[in-house]
C-alpha positions as CSV (number, residue, x, y, z in Angstrom):
1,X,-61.2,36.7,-9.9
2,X,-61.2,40.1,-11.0
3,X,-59.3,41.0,-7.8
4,X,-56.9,38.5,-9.1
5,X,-57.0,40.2,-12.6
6,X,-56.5,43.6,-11.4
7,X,-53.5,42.3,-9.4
8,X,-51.8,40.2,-11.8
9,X,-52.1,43.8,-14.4
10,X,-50.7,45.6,-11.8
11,X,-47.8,43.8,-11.3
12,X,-47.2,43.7,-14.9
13,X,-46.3,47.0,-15.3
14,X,-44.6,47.6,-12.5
15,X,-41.0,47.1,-11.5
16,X,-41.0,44.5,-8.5
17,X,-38.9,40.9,-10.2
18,X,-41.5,38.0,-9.7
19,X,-41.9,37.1,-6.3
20,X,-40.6,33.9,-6.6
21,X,-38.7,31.4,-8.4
22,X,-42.3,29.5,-9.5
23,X,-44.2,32.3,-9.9
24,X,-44.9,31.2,-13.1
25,X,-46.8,28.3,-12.3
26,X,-48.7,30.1,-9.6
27,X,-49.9,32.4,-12.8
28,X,-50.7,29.4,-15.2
29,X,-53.1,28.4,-12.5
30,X,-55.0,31.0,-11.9
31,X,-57.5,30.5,-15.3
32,X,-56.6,34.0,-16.3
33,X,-55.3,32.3,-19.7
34,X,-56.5,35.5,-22.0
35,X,-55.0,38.1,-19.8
36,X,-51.6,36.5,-20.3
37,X,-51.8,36.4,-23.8
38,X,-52.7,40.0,-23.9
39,X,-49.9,40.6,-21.6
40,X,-47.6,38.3,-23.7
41,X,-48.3,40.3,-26.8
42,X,-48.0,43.6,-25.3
43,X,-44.9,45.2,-26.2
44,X,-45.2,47.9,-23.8
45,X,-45.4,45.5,-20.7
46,X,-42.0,45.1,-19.1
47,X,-42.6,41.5,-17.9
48,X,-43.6,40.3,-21.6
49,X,-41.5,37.9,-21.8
50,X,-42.7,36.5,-18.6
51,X,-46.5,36.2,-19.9
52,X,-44.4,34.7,-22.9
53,X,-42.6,32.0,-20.7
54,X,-45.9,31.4,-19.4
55,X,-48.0,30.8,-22.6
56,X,-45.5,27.9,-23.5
57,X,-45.4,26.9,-20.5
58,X,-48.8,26.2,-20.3
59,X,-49.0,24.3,-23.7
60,X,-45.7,22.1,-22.7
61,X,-48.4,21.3,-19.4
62,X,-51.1,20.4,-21.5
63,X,-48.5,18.4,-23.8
64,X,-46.8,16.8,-20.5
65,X,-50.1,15.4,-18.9
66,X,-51.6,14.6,-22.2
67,X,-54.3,17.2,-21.0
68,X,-54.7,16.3,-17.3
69,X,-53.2,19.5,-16.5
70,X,-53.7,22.1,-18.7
71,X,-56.8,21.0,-21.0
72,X,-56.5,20.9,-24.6
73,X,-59.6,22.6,-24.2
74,X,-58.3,25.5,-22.8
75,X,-55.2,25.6,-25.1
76,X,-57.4,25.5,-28.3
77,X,-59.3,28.2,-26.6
78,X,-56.1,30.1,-26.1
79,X,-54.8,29.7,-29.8
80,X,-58.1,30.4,-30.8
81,X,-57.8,33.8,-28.9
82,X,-54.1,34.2,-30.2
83,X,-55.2,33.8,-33.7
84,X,-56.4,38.0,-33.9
85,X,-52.8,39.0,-32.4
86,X,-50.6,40.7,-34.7
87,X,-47.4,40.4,-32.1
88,X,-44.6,38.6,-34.1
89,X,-43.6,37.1,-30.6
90,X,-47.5,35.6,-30.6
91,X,-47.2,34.6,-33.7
92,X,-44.3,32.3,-33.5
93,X,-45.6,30.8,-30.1
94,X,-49.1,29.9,-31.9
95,X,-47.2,28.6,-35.0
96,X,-44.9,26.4,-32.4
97,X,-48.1,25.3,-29.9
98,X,-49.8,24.0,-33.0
99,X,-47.1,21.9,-34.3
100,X,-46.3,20.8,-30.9
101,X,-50.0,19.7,-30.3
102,X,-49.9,18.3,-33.5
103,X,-46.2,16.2,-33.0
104,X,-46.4,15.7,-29.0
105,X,-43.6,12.9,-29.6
106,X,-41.2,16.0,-30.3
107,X,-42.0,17.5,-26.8
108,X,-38.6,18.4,-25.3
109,X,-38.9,19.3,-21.4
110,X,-35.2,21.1,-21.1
């Protein structure tokens, strides 16, 4: 895992497009759920939007499969986490996950 962690950083802030169309699912998988927030809410990294992307896509997973997926556990773990950042950009996913959680029946998959 911290092979995987040192990898995944790497990659972050280097300048090599994500290796493939689903890439972001590969990285939701992976359990390194803190390391994309801090990636998400680093404005310095140049795939932030990416670690953004994948962030709500993890919550619209947990939403989808009503937890079967992603766990609720791990998203209230996440928001939980996402609660100390300062990042505007973290700020308005956590505000948006929580009313999402809250209001699944307004989950829109497009």
């Amino acid at each position: 895992m911290d092979d995987t962690r040192a990898n995944v950083r790497t990659w972050s802030y280097d300048d090599t497009p994500m290796p493939s169309q689903d890439f972001d699912l590969t990285l939701i998988s992976l359990g390194i759920n803190d390391l994309l927030l801090e990636l998400a809410a680093d404005n310095s990294c140049p795939k932030q939007q990416d670690f953004l992307s994948c962030l709500y896509l993890l919550v619209g997973d947990a939403v989808l499969t009503k937890g079967e997926g992603t766990s609720f556990a791990e998203i209230e773990t996440l928001l939980n986490l996402a609660e100390e950042e300062t990042n505007p950009l973290i700020k308005t996913w956590l505000q948006r996950s929580r009313h999402l959680l809250s209001h699944p029946d307004t989950f829109d998959y497009d």
